[in-house]
C-alpha positions as CSV (number, residue, x, y, z in Angstrom):
1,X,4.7,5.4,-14.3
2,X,2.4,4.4,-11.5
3,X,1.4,7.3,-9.0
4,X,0.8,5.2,-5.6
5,X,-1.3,7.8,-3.1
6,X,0.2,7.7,0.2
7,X,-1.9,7.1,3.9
8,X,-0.6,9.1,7.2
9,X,-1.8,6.4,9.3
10,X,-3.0,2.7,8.6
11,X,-6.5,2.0,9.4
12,X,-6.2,0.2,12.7
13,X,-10.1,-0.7,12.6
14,X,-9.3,-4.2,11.7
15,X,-6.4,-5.5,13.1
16,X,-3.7,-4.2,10.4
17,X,-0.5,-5.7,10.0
18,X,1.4,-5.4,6.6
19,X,1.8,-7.8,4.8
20,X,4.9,-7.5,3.7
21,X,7.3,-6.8,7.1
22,X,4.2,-8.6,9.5
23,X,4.4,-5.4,11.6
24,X,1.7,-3.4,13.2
25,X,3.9,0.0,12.8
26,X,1.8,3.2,12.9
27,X,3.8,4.6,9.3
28,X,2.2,5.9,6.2
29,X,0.5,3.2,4.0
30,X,-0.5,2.7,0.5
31,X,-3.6,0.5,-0.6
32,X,-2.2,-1.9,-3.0
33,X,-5.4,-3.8,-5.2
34,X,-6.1,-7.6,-4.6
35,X,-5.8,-8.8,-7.8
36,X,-9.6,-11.1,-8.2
37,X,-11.6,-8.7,-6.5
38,X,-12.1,-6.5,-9.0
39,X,-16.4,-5.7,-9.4
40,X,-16.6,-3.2,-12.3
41,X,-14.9,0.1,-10.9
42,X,-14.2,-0.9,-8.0
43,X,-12.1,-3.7,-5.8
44,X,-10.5,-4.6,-2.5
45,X,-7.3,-3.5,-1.3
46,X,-4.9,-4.5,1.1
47,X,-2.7,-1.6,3.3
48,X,0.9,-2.3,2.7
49,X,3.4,0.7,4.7
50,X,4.4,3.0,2.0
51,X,8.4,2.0,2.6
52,X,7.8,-1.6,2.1
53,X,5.9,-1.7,-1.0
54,X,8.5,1.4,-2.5
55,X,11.5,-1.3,-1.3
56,X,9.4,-4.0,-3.1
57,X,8.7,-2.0,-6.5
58,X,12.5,-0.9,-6.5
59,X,13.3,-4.8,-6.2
60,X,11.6,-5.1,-9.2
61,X,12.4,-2.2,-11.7
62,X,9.0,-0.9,-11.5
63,X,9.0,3.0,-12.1
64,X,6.7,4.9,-9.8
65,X,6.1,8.0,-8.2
66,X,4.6,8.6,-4.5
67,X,1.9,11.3,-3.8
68,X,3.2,11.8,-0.2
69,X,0.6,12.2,2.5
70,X,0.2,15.7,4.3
């Protein structure tokens, strides 16, 4: 099971918008890894709002578990 930590707020440094509903709505995110960025340990990651990324793991029978923010 993948445990996805949950963000109160995006980062609005840099112009978010999720990729996923192409809104700017202030709503927890997660950061979901960009697959080709990876540089040992570490790698980039896009913000995706929390409720869009559980809808699209749920589309897709992919068990998970959220660690809500607080």
């Amino acid at each position: 099971m993948e445990k996805i930590r949950e963000f109160c707020h995006p980062n609005f440094y840099d112009k978010f918008e999720c990729p996923i509903c192409k809104t700017s709505k202030d709503a927890p995110v997660v950061l979901v890894g960009i697959p080709g960025t990876e540089d040992g340990n570490i790698m980039e990651a896009a913000q995706v709002h929390s409720s869009c990324y559980q809808l699209w793991l749920r589309m897709r029978d992919i068990d998970f578990e959220v660690v809500e923010c607080k």
